[in-house]
N, C-alpha and C positions, 0 to 999 in steps of 0.2 A: 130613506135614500142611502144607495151604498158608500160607505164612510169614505171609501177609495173615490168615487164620483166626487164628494162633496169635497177633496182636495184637489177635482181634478183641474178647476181655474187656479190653485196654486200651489201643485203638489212638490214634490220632490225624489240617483244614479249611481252607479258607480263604474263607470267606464272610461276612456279618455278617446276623443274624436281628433283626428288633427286640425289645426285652428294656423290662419294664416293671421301673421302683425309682425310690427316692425319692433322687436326688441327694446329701443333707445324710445318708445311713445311713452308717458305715463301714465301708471296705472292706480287704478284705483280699486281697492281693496272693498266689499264690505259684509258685513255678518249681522242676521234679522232672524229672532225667531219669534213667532206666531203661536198664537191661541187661535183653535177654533171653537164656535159655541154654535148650539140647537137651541134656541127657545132660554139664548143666556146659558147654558148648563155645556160645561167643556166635556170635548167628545175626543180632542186631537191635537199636539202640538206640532209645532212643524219646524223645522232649523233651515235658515239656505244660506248658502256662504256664496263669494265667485267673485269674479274680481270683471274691470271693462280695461281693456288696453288698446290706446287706439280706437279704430273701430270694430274691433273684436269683443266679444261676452264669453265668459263661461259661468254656469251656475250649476251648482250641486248642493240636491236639498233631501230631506227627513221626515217625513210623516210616520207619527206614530197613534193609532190611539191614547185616549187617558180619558181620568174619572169614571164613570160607570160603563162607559161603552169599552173601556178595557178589558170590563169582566167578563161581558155578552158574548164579545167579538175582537179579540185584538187582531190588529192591523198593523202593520209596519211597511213602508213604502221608501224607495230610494230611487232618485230622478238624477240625472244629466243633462244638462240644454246647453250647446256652442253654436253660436254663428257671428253675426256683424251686425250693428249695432249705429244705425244713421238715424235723422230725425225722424220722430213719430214712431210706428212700429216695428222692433227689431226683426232679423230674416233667421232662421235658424240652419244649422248645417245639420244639426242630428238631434234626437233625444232620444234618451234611454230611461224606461221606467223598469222596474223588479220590487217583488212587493208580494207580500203573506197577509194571507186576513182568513182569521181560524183554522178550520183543520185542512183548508181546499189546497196545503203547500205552499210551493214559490212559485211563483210565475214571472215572465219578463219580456216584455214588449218594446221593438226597437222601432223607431221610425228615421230613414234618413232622407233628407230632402235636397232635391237642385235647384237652384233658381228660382227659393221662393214656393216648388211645386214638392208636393210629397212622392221620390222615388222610388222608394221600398218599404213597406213595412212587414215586420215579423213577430211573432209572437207563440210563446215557448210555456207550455206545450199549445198545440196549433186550436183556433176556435173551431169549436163546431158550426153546423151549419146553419143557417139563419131563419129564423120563424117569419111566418107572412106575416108576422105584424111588425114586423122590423121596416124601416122606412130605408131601402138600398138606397147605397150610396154610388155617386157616378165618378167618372174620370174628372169633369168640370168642381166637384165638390171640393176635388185633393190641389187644386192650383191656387197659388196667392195665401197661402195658410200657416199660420205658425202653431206651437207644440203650447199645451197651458201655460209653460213655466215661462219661456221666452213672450210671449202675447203681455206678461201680467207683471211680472217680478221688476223689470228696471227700464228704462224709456230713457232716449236725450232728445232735446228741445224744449220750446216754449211751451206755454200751459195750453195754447190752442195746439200744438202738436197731439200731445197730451190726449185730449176729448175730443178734438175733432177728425175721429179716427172708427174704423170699425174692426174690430179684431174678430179673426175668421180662424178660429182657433179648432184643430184634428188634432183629438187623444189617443190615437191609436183604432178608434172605433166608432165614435160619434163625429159628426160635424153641428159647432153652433157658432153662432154671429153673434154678437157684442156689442149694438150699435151706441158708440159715447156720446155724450153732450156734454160743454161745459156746464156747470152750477157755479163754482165760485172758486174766489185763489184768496186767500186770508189765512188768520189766525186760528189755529184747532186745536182743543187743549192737546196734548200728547204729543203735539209735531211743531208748532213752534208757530210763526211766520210762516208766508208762503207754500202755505200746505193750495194742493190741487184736489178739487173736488170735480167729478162727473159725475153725470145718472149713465146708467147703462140699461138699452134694451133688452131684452133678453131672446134671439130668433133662433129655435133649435132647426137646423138642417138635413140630416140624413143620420143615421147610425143610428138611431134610437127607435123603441118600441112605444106605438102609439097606446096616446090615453095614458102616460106615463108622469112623471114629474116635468118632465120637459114640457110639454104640454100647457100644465098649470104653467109651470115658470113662465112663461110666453104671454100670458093675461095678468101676471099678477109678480114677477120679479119685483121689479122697482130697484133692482141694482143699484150701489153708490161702490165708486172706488174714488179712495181718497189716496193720494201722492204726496212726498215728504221731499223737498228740494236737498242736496247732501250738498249745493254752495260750491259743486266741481263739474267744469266740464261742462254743464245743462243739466247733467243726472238726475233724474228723478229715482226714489226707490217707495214702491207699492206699500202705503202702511197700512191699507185695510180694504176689504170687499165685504158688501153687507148685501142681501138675496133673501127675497120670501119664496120658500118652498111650501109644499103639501105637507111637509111635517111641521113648520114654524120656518124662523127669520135663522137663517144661518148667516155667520160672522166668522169673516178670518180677520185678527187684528194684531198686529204688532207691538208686543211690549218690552222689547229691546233692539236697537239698530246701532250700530258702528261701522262708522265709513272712517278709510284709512286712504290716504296719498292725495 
């Protein structure tokens, strides 16, 4: 699976969107970086920093390869995601990805969105044209959708907000569905108290090439995303996504979080 894909539920910009909130709300700061593993064996670290103000988000994050997949294929990825921030699933206003993976350069894809709907996206230099085994994507596909990072990275509400949700998540080229279930709200070593557990289904939608990983993923994911209460606000922040692929059990996990304000 391509490395850039397997961060794409929670990759990471560097651009600034304009972002509306009322100066005098408080904010809350906080800083997560991640391991990813294939089959347990680390392929990818990931850093996201951003803060929530009001009902505004901003988040800006870091993928890099590591351990042996550094040496194959290094990867470097830089993401932006702003928008607003109410219960259940946040709405994004923009996201900016940029990102090198071996010798194929830089590339950088911008998505910006209105009302929830995908308005433009671009992508530098431009894709080529699409193979018949690609599954087109429609007008209906780009409505109601959020960008990986905003869909996964920080949530406010209750724990039924939380799971009882379906994230309809556009990476600039794929469209998939997320559909959550609660499992449980307890005790997890690593997160304390009131960690949020879901199952996630896994329903790929348009932009992908049939007979792919997506495919498998859709019989045999078994998605768990587990939530970390930060005791502010409602705020939940994402400590971990666990997925079986065609190559093995991919894992993004958190082993450092700090929340500030």
């Amino acid at each position: 699976m391509n490395k850039v894909k397997i961060g794409a539920l929670a990759l990471a910009g560097a651009m600034t969107f304009p972002m509306a909130g009322a100066i005098a709300e408080p904010t809350v700061k906080f800083e997560t970086k991640y391991v990813v593993t294939v089959r347990g064996f680390t392929v990818a670290k990931a850093d996201f920093t951003g803060k929530v103000q009001g009902n505004t988000f901003e988040v800006d994050g870091r993928l890099r390869s590591a351990g042996l997949a550094r040496i194959f294929d290094k990867t470097e990825a830089r993401s932006r995601s702003v928008g607003t921030l109410g219960n259940g699933t946040p709405q994004p206003n923009g996201f900016l990805l940029s990102y090198s993976q071996g010798s194929s350069g830089d590339k950088k894809m911008e998505i910006a969105f209105s009302g929830g709907n995908v308005a433009n996206v671009t992508h530098q230099p431009a894709l080529g044209p699409a193979g018949d085994d690609l599954v087109p994507l429609s007008d209906a596909d780009l409505k109601a959708v959020t960008d990986p990072v905003s869909a996964t990275i920080v949530v406010r509400g209750s724990p039924e907000d939380i799971c009882n949700r379906t994230l309809r998540v556009y990476e600039g080229g794929t469209r998939v569905d997320v559909q959550l279930s609660p499992v449980s709200v307890g005790w997890i070593y690593g997160v304390g108290n009131g960690a949020v557990t879901c199952s996630g289904k896994f329903i790929p939608i348009a932009g992908y090439i049939k007979g792919s990983t997506y495919d498998y993923m859709s019989k045999h994911a078994n998605m768990e995303f587990v939530y970390a209460p930060t005791h502010r606000q409602g705020i939940y922040m994402l400590h971990s996504i666990t997925t079986q692929t065609d190559i093995g059990q991919v894992k993004l996990r958190a082993w450092q979080q700090k929340i500030k304000g």
